[in-house]
C-alpha positions as CSV (number, residue, x, y, z in Angstrom):
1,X,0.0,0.0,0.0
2,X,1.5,3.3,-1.1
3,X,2.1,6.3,1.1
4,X,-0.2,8.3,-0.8
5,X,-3.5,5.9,-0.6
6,X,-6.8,6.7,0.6
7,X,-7.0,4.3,3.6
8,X,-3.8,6.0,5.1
9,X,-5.3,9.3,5.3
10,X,-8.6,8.7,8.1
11,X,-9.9,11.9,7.6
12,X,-9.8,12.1,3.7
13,X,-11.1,8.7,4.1
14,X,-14.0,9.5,6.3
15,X,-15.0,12.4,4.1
16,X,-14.9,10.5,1.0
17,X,-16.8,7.7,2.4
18,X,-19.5,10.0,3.7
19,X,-19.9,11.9,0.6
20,X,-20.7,8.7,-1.2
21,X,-23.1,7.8,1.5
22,X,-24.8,11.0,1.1
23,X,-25.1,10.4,-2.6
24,X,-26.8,6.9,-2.3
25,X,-29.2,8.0,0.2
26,X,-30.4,11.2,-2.2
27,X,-30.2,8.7,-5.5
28,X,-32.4,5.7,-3.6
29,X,-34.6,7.9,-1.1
30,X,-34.7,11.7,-1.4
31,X,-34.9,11.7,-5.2
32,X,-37.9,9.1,-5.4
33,X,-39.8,11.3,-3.1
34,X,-39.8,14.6,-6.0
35,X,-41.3,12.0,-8.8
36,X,-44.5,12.3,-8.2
37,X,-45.1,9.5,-10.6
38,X,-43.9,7.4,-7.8
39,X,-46.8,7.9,-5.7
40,X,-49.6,6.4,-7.2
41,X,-53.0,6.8,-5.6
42,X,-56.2,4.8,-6.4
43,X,-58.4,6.1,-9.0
44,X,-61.3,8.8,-6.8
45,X,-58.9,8.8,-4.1
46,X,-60.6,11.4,-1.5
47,X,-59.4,12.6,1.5
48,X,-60.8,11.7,4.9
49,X,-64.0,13.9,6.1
50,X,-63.5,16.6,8.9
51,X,-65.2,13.9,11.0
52,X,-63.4,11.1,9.8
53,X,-59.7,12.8,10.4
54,X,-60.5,13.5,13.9
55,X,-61.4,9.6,14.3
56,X,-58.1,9.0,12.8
57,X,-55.9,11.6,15.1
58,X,-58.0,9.9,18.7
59,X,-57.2,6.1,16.9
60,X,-52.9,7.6,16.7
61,X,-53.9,9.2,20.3
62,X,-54.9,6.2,22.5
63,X,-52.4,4.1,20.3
64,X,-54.6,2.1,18.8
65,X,-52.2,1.4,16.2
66,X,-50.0,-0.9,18.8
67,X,-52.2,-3.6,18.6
68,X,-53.7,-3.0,15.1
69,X,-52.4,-3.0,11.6
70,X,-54.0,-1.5,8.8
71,X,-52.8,-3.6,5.9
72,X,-53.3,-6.5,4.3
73,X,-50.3,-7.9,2.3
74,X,-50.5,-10.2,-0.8
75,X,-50.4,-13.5,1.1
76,X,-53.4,-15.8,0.3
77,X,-53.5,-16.8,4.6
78,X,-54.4,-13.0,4.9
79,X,-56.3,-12.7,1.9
80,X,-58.9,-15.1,3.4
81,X,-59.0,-14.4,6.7
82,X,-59.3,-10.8,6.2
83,X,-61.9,-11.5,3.5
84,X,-60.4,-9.8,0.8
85,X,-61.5,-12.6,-1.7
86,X,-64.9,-10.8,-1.6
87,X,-63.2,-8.1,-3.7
88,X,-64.8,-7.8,-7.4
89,X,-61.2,-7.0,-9.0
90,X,-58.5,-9.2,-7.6
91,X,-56.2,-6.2,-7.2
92,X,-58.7,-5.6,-4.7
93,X,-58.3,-8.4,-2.3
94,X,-54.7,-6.8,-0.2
95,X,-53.8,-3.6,0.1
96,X,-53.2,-1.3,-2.3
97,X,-49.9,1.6,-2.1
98,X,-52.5,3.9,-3.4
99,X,-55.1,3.6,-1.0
100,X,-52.6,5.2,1.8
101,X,-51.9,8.4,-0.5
102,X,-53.1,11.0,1.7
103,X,-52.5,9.0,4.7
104,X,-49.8,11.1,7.1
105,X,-48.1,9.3,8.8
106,X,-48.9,5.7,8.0
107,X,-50.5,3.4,10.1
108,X,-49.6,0.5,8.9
109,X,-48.7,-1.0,12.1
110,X,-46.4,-4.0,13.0
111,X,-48.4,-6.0,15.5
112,X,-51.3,-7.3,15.9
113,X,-53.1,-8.2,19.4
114,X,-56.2,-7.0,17.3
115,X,-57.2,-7.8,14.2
116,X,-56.5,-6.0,11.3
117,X,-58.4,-2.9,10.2
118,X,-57.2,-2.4,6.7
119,X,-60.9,-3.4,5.2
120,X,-62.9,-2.8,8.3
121,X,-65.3,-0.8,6.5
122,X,-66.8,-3.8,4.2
123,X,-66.6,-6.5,7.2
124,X,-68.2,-4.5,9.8
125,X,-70.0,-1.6,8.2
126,X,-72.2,-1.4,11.3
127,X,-71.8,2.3,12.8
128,X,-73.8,0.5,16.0
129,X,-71.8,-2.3,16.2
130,X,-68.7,0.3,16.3
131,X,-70.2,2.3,19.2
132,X,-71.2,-0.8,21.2
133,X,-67.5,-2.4,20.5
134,X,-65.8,0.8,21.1
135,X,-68.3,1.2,24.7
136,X,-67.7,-2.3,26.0
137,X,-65.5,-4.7,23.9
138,X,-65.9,-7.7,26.1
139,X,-69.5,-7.7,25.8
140,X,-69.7,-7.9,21.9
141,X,-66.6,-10.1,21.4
142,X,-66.1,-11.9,25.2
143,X,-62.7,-12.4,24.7
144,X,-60.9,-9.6,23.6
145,X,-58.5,-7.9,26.0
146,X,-59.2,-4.6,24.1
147,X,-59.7,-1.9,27.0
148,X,-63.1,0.3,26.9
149,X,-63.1,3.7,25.3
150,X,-66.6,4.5,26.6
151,X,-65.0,7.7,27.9
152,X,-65.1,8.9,24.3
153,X,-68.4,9.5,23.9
154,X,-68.0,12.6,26.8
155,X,-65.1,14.5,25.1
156,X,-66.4,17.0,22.6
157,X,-64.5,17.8,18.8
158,X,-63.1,20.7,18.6
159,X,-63.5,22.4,15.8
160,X,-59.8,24.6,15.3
161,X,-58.1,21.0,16.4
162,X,-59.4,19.2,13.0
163,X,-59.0,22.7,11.0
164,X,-55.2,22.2,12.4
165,X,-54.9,19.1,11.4
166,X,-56.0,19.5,8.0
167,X,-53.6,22.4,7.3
168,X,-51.0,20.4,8.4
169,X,-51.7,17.7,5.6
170,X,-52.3,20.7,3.3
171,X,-48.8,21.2,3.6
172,X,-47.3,17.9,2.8
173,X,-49.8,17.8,-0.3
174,X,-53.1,16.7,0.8
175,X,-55.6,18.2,-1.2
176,X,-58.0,20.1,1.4
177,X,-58.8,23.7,0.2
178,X,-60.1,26.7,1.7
179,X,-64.0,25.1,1.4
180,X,-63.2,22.6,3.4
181,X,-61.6,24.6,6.0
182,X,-64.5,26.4,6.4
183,X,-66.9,23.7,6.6
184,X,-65.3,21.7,9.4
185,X,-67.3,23.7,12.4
186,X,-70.9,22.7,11.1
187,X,-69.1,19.2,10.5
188,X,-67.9,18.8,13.6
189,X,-71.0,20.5,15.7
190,X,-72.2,18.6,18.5
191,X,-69.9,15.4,17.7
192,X,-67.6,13.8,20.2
193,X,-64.5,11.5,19.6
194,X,-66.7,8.8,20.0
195,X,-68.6,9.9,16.8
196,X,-65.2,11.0,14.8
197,X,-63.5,7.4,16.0
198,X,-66.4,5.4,14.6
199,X,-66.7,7.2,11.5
200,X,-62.9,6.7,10.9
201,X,-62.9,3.3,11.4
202,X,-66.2,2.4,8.7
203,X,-64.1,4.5,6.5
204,X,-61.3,2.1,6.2
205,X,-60.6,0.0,3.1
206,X,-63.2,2.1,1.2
207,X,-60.7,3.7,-1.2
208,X,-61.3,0.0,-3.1
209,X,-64.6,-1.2,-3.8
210,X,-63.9,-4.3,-2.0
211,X,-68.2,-5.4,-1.9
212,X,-69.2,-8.9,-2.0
213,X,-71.3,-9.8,-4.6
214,X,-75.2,-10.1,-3.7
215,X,-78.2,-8.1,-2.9
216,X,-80.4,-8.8,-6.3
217,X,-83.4,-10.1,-6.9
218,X,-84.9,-12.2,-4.1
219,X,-87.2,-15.2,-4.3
220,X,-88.8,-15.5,-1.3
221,X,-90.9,-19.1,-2.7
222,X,-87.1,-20.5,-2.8
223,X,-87.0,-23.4,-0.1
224,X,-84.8,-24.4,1.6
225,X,-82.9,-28.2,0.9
226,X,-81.7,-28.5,4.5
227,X,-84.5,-27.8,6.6
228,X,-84.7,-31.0,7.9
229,X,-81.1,-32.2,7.4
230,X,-80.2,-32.8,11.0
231,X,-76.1,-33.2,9.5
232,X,-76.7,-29.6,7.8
233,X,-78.3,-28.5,11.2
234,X,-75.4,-29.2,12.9
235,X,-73.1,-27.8,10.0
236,X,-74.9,-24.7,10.0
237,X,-74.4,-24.0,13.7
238,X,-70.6,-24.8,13.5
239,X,-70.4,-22.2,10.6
240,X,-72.7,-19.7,12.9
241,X,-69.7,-19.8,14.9
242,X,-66.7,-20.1,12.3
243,X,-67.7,-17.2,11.2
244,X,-68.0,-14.6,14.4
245,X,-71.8,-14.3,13.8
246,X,-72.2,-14.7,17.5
247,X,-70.2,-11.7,17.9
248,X,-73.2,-9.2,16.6
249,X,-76.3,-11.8,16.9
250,X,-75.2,-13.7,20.1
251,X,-74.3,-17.0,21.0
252,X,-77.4,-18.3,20.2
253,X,-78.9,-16.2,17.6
254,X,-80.5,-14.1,20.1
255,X,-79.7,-10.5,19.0
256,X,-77.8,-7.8,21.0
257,X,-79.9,-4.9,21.4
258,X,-78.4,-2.0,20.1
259,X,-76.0,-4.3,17.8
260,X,-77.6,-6.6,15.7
261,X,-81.2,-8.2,15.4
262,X,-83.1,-11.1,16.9
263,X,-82.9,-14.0,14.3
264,X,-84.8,-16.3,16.0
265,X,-88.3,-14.6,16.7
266,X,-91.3,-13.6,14.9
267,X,-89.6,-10.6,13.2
268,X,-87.0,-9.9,10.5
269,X,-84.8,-7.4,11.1
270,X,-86.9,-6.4,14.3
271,X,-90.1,-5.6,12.1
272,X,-92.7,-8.3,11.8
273,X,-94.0,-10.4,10.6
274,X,-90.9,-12.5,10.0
275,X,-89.8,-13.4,6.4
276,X,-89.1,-17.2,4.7
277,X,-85.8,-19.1,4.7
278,X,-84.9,-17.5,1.3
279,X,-84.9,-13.6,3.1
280,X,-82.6,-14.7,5.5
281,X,-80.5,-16.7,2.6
282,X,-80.0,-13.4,0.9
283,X,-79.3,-11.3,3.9
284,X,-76.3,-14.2,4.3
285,X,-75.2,-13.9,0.8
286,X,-75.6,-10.3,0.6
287,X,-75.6,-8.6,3.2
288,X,-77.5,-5.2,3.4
289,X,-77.3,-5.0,-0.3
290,X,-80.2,-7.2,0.0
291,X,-82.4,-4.9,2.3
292,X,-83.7,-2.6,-0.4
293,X,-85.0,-6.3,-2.4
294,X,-86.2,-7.5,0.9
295,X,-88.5,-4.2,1.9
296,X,-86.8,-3.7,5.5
297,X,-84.7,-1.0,6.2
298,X,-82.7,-2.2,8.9
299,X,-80.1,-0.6,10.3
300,X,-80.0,2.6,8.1
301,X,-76.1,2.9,7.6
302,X,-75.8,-1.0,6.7
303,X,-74.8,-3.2,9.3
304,X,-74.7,-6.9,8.1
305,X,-71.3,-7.9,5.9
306,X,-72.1,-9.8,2.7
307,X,-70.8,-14.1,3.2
308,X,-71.6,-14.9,-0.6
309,X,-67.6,-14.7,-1.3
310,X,-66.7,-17.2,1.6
311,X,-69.5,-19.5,2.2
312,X,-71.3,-21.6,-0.7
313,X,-75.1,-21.9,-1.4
314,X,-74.9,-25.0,0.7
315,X,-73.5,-23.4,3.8
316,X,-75.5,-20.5,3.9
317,X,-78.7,-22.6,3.6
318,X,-77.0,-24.9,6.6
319,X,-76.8,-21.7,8.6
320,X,-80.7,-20.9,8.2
321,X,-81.6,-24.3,8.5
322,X,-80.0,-23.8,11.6
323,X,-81.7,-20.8,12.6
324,X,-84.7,-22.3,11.9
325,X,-84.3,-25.2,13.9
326,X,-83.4,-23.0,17.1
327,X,-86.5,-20.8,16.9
328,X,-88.3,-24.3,17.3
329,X,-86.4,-25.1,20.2
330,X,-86.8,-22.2,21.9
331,X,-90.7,-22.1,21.4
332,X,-90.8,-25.8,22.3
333,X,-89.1,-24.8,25.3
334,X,-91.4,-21.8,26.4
335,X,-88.8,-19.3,25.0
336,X,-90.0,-18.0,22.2
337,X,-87.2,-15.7,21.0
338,X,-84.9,-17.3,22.7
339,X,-85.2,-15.2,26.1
């Protein structure tokens, strides 16, 4: 090694050696970040509502993104269980890099104690299911460890907070103008975090249609194969469970007020009189697309998830052959309603 080489000299060395560093780093990260065709964003992209962006500051707030992630990766495990195989286009069924656009910072999360939230909004579109979860976890789904935000509900939005907030995105290239500045006080008027954090969260996933397919025609006249089938019986109650029906309906069908309706009495979707098999076979299949076909409102903001991309005719018929079979039971046993 001559006298004159680099590695004798530490300090030349060090500079050297930082300056290419530097270069890197500007040629792989800061140079990506000015090409704005490097940022694609879904096609009707919007940004969040004044409501929704306070939900999304109180979810950062109490840390909710500890336990949660908000993305969905191309594996087909978390496909499935997230029920992204529901999606109409299959670029649909993870998440998308464009769906988090105007998301600042992203919460993406690494952990997950909770579930995933990335497509929250098309499994559990249920505002009411939200507020009762949110309220009192343990009472809709007995064995989470999630702690209670009921405390929500008392602490008033304000107003300059969320106008704050969107400024700040403003700045870093969300597009909220002036308009929307302005309109965030009647927005936000009589709203609490409880409100904003429940409109966040039905908000997720939405930048993608992700809907299952259903909610057409309806034959009521349709009968059911399995209403009889004592094997399908059985089947449809295991499914009942498989697939967290309980956790809105109850253990045994028997409604949580405030959260989902009574499927085993004389009503359908609390009005009476109560429908045939086939209504509750397209309420399965999907969801409260089917309400408008049916003539029952329901829950106005949509509350029951379409099952006609993960269960088959067959398994959705077991599950109201099942139903059927308890509202017998419990009118045989002097319960009619099961209470």
């Amino acid at each position: 090694m001559s006298e004159s080489s680099i590695y004798r000299k530490p300090v030349a060395f060090a500079a050297l050696a930082t300056v290419v560093v530097l270069a890197g780093t500007i040629a792989t990260m800061a140079y990506p970040m000015l090409r704005p065709d490097l940022h694609p964003k879904v096609e009707g992209l919007k940004p969040l509502s004044p409501l929704e962006l306070a939900g999304r500051d109180v979810y950062q707030r109490e840390g909710c993104v500890n336990c949660h992630t908000q993305t969905v990766r191309p594996l087909k495990s978390e496909v499935v269980r997230y029920k992204g195989n529901r999606a109409p286009e299959p670029s649909g069924q993870y998440s998308l890099a464009g769906e988090f656009a105007y998301d600042h910072p992203f919460l993406w999360g690494s952990k997950r104690t909770g579930p995933d939230l990335a497509f929250e909004g098309w499994i559990k579109p249920s505002k009411d299911w939200h507020y009762a979860h949110f309220a009192d976890p343990q009472k809709v789904v007995p064995r989470s460890n999630m702690p209670r935000y009921a405390f929500l509900g008392g602490n008033a939005l304000e107003a300059a907070k969320v106008q704050a907030s969107m400024r700040g995105l403003r700045t870093l290239g969300v597009p909220y103008g002036d308009a929307d500045l302005a309109a965030v006080p009647a927005a936000v008027e009589g709203k609490t975090e409880m409100d904003a954090l429940v409109a966040y969260t039905v908000s997720l996933g939405k930048a993608v249609n992700r809907a299952a397919a259903g909610g057409g025609e309806v034959d009521l006249e349709a009968p059911n194969p399995f209403a009889t089938d004592v094997a399908a019986i059985a089947k449809g109650k295991a499914l009942f469970d498989a697939n967290a029906c309980s956790a809105c309906h109850g253990d045994e069908a028997q409604g949580q007020e405030g959260v989902a309706p009574n499927l085993i009495d004389d009503k359908f979707l609390g009005v009476s009189p109560d429908l045939p098999d086939a209504a509750y076979f397209a309420m399965i299949k999907g969801g409260s697309d089917a309400k408008k076909a049916l003539g029952r409102p329901g829950v106005p903001d949509g509350g029951m998830a379409a099952f006609g991309g993960d269960l088959s005719d067959d398994d959705i018929w077991a599950i109201v052959a099942w139903l059927r079979n308890q509202k017998a039971h419990e009118a045989a046993e002097g319960h009619p309603g099961g209470h």
